[in-house]
C-alpha positions in Angstrom: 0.0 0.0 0.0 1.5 3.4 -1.0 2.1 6.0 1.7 -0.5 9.0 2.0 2.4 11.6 0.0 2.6 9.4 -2.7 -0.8 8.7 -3.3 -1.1 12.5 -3.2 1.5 13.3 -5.6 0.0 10.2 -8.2 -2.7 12.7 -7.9 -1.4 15.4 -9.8 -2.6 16.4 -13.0 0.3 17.6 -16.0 -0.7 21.9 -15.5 -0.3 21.0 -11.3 3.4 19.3 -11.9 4.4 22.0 -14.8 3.4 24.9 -12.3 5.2 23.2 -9.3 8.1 22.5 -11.7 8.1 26.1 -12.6 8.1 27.4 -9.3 10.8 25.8 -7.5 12.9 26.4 -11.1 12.2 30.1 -10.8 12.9 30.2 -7.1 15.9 28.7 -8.0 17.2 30.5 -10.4 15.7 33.7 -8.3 18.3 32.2 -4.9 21.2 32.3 -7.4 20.0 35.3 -9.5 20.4 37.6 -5.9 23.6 35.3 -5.1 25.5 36.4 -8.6 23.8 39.8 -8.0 25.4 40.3 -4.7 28.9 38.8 -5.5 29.1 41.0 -8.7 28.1 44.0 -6.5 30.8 43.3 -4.1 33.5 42.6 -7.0 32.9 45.9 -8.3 32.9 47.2 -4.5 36.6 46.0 -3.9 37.7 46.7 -7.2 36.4 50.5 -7.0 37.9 50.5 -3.7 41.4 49.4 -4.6 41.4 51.4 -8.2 39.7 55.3 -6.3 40.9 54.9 -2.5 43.9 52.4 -1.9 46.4 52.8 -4.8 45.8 56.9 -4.9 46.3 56.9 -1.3 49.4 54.7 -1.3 50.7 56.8 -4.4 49.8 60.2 -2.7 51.6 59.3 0.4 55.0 58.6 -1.5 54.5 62.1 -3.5 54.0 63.4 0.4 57.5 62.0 1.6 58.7 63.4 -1.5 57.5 66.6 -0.6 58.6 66.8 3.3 61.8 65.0 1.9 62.5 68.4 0.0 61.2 70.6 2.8 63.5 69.2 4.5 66.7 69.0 2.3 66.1 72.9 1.1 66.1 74.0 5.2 69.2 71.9 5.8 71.2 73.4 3.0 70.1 77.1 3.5 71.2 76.8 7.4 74.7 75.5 6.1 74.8 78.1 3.2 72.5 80.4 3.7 72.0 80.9 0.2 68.3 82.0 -0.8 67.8 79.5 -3.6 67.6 76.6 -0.9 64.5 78.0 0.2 62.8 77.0 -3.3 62.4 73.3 -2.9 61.2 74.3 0.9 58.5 76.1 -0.4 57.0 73.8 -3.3 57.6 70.7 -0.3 54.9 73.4 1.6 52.5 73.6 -1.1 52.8 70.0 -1.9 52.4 69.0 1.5 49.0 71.2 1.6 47.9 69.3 -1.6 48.8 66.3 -0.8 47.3 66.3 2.7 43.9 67.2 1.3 44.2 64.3 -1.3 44.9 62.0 1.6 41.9 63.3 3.7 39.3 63.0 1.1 40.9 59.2 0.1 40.6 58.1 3.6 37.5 59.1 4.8 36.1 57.0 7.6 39.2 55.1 7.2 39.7 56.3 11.6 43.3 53.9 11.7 44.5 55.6 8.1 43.6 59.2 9.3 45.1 58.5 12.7 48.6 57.8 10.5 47.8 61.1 8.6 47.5 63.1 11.9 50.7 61.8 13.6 52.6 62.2 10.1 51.0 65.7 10.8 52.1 66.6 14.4 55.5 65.4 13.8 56.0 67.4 11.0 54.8 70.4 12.3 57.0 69.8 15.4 59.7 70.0 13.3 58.7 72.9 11.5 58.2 74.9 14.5 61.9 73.7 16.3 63.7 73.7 13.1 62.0 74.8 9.6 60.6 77.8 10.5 63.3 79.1 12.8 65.6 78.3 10.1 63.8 80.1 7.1 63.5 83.4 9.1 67.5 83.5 9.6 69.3 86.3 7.2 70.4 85.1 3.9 74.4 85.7 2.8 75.2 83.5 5.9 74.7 79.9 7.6 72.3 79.9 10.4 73.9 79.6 13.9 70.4 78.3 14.7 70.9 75.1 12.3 74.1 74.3 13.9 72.6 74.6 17.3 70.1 72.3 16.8 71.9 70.2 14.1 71.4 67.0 16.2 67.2 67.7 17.1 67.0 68.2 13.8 67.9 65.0 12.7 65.8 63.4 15.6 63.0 65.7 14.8 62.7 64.9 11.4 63.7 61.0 12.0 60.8 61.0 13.5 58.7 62.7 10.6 60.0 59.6 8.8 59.2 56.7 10.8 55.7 58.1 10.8 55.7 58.4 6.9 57.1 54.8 6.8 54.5 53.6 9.3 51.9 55.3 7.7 52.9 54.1 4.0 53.4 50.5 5.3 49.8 50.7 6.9 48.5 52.0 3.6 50.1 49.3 1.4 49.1 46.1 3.9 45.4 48.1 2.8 46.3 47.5 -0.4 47.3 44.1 -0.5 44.5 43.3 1.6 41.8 45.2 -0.8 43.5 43.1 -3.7 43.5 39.8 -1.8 39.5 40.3 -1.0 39.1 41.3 -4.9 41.0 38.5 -5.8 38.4 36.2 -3.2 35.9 37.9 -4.5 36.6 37.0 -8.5 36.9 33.5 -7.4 33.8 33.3 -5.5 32.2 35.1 -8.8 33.4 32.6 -10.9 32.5 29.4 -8.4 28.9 31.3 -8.4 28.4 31.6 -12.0 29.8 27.9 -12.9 27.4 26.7 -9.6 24.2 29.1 -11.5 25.3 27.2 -15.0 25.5 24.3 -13.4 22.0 24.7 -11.4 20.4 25.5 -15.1 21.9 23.0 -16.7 20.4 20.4 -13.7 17.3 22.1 -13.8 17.4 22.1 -17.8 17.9 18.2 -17.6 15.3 17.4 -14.4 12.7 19.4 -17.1 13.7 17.1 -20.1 13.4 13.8 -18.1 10.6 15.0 -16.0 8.8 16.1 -19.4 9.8 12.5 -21.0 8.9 10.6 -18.3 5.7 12.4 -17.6 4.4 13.2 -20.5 6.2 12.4 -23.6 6.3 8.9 -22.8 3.0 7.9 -21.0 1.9 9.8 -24.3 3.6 7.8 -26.9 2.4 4.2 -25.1 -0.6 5.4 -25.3 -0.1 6.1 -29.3 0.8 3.1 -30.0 -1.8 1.5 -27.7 -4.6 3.4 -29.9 -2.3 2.4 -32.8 -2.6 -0.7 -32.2 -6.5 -1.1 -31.5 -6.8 1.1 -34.8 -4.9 -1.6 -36.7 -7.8 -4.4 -35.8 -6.1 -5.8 -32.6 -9.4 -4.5 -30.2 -8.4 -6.8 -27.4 -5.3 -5.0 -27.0 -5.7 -3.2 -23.6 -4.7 0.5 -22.8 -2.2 1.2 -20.7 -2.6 4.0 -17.9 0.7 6.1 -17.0 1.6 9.4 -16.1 -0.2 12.4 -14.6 -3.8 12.2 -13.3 -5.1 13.4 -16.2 -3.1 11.2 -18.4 -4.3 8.3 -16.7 -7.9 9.7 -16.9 -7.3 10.1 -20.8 -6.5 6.1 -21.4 -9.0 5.2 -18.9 -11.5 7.1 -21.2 -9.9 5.3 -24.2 -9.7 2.1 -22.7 -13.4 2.2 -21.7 -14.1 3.3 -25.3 -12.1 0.4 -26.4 -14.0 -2.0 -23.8 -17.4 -0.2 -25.3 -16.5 -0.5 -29.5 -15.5 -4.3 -28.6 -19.0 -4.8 -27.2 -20.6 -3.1 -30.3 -18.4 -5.4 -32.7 -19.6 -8.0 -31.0 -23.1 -7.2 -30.7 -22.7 -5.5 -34.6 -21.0 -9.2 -35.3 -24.2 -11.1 -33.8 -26.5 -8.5 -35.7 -24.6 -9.3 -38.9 -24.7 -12.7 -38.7 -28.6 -13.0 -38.3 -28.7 -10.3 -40.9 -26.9 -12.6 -43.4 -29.2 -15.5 -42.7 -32.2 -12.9 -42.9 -30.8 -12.2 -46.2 -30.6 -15.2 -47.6 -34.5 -16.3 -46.6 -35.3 -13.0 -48.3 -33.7 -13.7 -51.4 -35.0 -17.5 -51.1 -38.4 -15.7 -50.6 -37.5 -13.0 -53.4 -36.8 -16.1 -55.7 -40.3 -17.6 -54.9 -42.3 -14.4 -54.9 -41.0 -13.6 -58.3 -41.7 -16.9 -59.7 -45.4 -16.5 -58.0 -45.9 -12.8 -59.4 -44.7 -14.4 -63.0 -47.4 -17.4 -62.6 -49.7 -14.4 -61.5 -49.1 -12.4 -64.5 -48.8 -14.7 -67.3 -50.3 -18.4 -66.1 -53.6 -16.8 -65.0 -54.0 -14.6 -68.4 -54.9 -17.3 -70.0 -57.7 -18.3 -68.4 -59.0 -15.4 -67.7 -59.3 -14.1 -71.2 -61.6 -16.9 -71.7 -63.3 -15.7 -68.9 -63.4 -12.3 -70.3 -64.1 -13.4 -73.9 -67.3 -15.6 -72.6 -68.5 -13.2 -70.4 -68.7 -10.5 -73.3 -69.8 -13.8 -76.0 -73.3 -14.0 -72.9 -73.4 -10.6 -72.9 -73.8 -10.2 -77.2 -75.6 -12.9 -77.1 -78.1 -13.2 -74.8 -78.1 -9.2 -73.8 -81.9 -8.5 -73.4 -83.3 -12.0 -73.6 -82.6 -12.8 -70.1 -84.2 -10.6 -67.0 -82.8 -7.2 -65.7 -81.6 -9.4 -62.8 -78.9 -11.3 -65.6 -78.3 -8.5 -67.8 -76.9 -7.2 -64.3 -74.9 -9.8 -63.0 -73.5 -10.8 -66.9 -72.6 -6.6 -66.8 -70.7 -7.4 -63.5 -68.7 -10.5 -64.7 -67.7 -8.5 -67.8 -66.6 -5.8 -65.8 -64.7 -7.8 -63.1 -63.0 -9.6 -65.8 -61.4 -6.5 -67.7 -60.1 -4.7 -64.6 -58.5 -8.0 -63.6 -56.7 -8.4 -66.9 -55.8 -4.9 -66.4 -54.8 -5.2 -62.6 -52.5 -7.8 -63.5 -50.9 -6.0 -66.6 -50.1 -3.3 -64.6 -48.6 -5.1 -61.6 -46.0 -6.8 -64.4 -45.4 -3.8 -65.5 -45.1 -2.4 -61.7 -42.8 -6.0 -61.1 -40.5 -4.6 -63.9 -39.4 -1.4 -62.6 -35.8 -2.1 -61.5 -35.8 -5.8 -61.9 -36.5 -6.3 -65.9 -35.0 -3.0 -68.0 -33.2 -2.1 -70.8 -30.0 -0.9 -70.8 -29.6 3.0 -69.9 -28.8 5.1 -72.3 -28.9 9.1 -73.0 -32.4 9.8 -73.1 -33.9 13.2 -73.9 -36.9 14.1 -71.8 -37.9 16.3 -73.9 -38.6 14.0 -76.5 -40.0 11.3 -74.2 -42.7 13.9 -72.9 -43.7 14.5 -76.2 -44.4 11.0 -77.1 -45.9 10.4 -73.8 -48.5 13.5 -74.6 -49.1 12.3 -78.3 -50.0 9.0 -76.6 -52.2 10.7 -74.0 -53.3 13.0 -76.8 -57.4 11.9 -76.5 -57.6 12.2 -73.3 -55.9 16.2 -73.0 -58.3 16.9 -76.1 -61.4 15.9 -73.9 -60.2 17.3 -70.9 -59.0 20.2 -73.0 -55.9 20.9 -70.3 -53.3 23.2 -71.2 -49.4 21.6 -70.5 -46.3 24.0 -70.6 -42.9 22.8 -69.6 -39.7 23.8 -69.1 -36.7 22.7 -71.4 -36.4 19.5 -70.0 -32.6 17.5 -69.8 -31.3 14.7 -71.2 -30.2 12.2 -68.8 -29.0 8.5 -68.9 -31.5 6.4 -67.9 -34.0 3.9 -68.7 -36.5 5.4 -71.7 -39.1 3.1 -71.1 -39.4 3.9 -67.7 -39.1 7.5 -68.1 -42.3 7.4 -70.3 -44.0 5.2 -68.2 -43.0 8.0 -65.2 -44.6 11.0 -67.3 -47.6 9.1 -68.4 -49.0 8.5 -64.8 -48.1 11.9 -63.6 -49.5 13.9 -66.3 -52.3 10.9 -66.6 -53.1 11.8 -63.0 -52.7 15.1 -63.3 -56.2 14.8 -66.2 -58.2 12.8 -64.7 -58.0 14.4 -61.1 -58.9 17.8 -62.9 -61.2 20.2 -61.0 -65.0 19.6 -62.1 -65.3 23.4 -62.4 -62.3 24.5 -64.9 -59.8 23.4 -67.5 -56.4 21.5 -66.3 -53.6 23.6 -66.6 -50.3 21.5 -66.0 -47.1 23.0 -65.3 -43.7 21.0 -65.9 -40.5 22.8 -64.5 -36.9 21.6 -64.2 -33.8 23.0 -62.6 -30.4 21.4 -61.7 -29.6 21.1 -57.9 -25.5 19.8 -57.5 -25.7 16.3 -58.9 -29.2 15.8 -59.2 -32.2 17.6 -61.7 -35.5 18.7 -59.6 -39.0 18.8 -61.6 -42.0 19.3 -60.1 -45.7 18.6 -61.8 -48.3 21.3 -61.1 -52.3 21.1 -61.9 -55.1 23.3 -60.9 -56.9 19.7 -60.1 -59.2 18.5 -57.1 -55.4 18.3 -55.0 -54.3 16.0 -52.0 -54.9 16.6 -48.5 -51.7 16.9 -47.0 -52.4 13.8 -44.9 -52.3 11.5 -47.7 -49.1 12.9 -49.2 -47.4 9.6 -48.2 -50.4 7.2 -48.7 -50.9 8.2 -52.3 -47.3 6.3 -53.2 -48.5 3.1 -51.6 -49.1 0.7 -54.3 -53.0 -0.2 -54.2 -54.1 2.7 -52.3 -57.1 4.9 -53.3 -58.3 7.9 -52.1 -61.4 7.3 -54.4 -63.8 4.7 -55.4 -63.0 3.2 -58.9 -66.8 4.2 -60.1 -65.6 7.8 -59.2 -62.5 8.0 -61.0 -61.2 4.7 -62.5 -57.6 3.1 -62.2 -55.5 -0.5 -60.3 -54.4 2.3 -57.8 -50.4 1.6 -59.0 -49.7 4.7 -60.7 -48.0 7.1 -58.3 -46.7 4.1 -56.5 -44.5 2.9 -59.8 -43.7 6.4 -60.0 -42.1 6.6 -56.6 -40.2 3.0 -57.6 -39.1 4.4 -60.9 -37.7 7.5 -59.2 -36.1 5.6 -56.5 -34.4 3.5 -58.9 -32.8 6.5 -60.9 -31.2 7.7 -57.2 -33.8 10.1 -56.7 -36.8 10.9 -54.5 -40.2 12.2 -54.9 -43.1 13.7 -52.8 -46.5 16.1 -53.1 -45.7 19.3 -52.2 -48.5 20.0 -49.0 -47.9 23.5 -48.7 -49.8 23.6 -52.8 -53.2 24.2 -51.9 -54.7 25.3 -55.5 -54.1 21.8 -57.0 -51.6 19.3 -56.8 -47.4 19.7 -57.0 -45.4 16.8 -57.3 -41.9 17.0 -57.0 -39.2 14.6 -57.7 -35.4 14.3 -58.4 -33.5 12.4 -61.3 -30.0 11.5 -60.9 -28.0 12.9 -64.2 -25.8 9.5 -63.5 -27.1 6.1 -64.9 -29.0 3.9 -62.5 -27.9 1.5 -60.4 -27.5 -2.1 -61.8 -30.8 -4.4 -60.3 -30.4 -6.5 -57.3 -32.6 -9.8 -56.9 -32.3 -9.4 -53.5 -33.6 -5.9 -53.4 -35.8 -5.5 -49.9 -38.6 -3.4 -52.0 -39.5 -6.2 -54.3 -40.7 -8.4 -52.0 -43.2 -6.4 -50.1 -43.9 -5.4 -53.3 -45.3 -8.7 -54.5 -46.7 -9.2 -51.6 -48.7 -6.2 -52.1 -49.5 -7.4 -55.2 -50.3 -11.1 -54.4 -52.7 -9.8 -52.1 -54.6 -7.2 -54.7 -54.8 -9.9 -56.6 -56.2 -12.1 -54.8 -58.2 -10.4 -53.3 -60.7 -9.5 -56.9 -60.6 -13.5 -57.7 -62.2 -14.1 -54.3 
């Protein structure tokens, strides 16, 4: 079990290590920032000290004894002479002393030991200037002083003792100087040590950064590339590893559980795909049989019923009026129920056909399909007397037989649902949307109610009785089926209330090659099994 500090630091997300690992680097660098600050501050300290105080004050101090050195030579040799020039040096060693003295007193300021050597240099000097120098100087020229003889012997004590003071006082002020350049030195080689320890420190913190980053981060995040890499490349039961920061580990736990979740899907998508296969295969075992029962339908049971048909009509020339009202009737009804079963089925082969038996698509002209299609539905328009405008229409590859077979129903429709009250006035547009064209149909006609916009596609279904307006009931749905099969789609328009509008999109492309095992076809049959059943009960 992991002690309480390290379970707290496994807690740690990536931003709370990078702003940790920021902070102690910048308090770092901050520790040894001040550090170089300071020891560069005291370098220049020591080395201003030693190049404005120490060396001007030792050098002063030399031109001083220089300058009492002449005093004193110029006052022995005009008490032994008495000659006036020997006073010359005595007085430029008095204004050098002056000078020189003031230099010194401004150089050592708050130096108390160095001005203490200035002041005894000082009192012996003037000691000797009042016993000897002055007394000397005020003697008559043209003859040696009787006063320098006199005092021949203090005056070589007197100023013996100006010297030892000078001596002291130089000595004091060049152990200074050795000292100032000893700490200077020190101090350069602490600078330097301080620098290489801050490179040093940087170059550390550099490198902690680098591993921390690839051990941290870098890493954790490349196993967990290839991890991902590897479930990407098919091997799902590859786990995820978890590494790194909290939020790291958070991030492949979320993968991981994304990886145990997509393996569950395969699986169940697996399962589904199985049962789907062996769903498809019963359907196109049931396609195969449906087919061949919709081909018996529509061709084994013509037979027959044409001689249904023809009898019927045969009783009705023949024996039309010889029999009661009550037979007339009932012969009337057979007749009747005979022809709208040969044309039910006719039409259902015909509905069968679309996108199971076609020709071979080619680069049809609409235009010149719609004008067929109105020649052939020339009586009717003529009795109706509708009016039909169009747009120019496109060419497109597709099926032609189809494509008149689409036109006829819709403008068919679009007659015989015409508005008991006024003329038909059909409308034909078309205009090119991307990939696809989009017509539209338009009458003035009896119209749709919008809640049998989706019925009226359903093959069989009626919104009137056939004695009201005759028909199988198939038309709009093999228009929907024809449309479908040329990639497109097609609805009534329910905001339209003066009429009808159907719309409907035509891939410019060819359509797709038919599938026996398309899911439409059987329900179709079935639909159509049962329509026609239902008129031979």
């Amino acid at each position: 079990m992991r002690p309480p500090r390290a379970r707290r630091l496994s807690a740690w997300t990536t931003r709370r290590w990078l702003r940790a690992g920021v902070a102690v680097s910048l308090a770092v660098l901050a520790v040894l920032g001040v550090t170089g600050a300071w020891v560069l501050e005291r370098t220049a300290t020591i080395s201003d000290e030693l190049v404005d105080v120490r060396s001007p004050a030792l050098s002063t101090a030399f031109r001083l004894e220089s300058a009492l050195l002449n005093q004193e030579t110029g006052i022995r040799g005009y008490g032994l002479t008495g000659t006036p020039e020997f006073l010359e040096p005595y007085q430029r060693g008095l204004t050098d002393q002056h000078t020189y003295t003031e230099q010194l007193g401004r150089l050592l300021d708050g130096d108390t030991r160095a001005l203490n050597d200035l002041r005894t240099v000082q009192d012996a000097l003037s000691r000797w200037q009042e016993r000897i120098a002055l007394p000397v100087a005020a003697s008559p020229p043209g003859a040696p002083s009787p006063l320098a003889t006199e005092r021949a012997a203090e005056a070589k004590a007197a100023f013996d003792t100006v010297r030892q003071a000078v001596s002291g006082q130089q000595e004091r002020l060049r152990a200074e100087r050795a000292r100032t350049r000893a700490d200077l030195a020190a101090n350069m080689g602490l600078r330097n040590w301080v620098f290489a320890a801050i490179a040093a420190v940087i170059a550390l913190l550099a490198g902690l950064v680098f591993e921390g980053l690839r051990r941290g981060i870098t890493r954790p995040l490349e196993q967990l590339g290839a991890d991902a890499r590897t479930v990407a490349g098919g091997d799902f039961g590859h786990p995820i590893a978890s590494a790194g920061p909290a939020d790291l580990r958070r991030l492949s736990s979320e993968i991981e559980f994304m990886r145990r979740r997509l393996v569950r899907e395969l699986a169940f998508s697996e399962e589904s795909r199985r049962r789907l296969d062996a769903q498809t295969a019963d359907l196109q075992r049931s396609n195969a049989e449906l087919e061949q029962f919709a081909y018996v339908a529509s061709h084994d049971l013509q037979e027959p019923l044409r001689k249904v048909s023809s009898f019927t009509q045969l009783l009705q020339r023949r024996y039309g009026g010889q029999l009661d009202a009550k037979a007339d009737q009932y012969i009337g009804i057979a007749v009747d129920g005979a022809n709208r079963m040969q044309t039910l089925i006719n039409d259902l082969l015909d509905f069968s056909r679309v996108g199971r038996v076609h020709h071979d698509p080619e680069k049809v002209d609409l235009d010149t399909v719609l004008e067929r299609t109105l020649a052939a539905l020339s009586v009717g328009i003529e009795e109706a007397g509708a009016s039909i405008t169009h747009d120019p229409l496109p060419s497109l590859v597709a099926d032609p037989t189809q494509m008149g077979m689409l036109w006829q129903n819709l403008i068919g429709n679009a007659v015989k649902f015409r508005h008991p009250d006024r003329a038909p006035e059909i409308r034909i547009t078309a205009a090119r949307e991307g990939e696809l064209w989009r017509f539209t149909v338009t009458d003035n006609g009896i119209g749709i109610a919008p809640e049998y916009a989706d019925k009226v596609f359903v093959i069989f279904q009626r919104l009137h009785t056939k004695d009201a307006y005759p028909g199988s009931g198939i038309g709009l749905a093999m228009c929907k089926k024809i449309v479908e099969f040329h990639g497109g789609t097609i609805a009534v328009d329910p905001e339209y209330r003066d009429g009808t509008r159907i719309g409907f999109t035509l891939a410019a492309g060819p359509p797709p090659a038919p599938s026996p095992s398309s899911p439409s076809s059987p329900s179709t049959v079935v639909e159509a099994t049962r329509a026609t059943a239902e008129p031979a009960a």
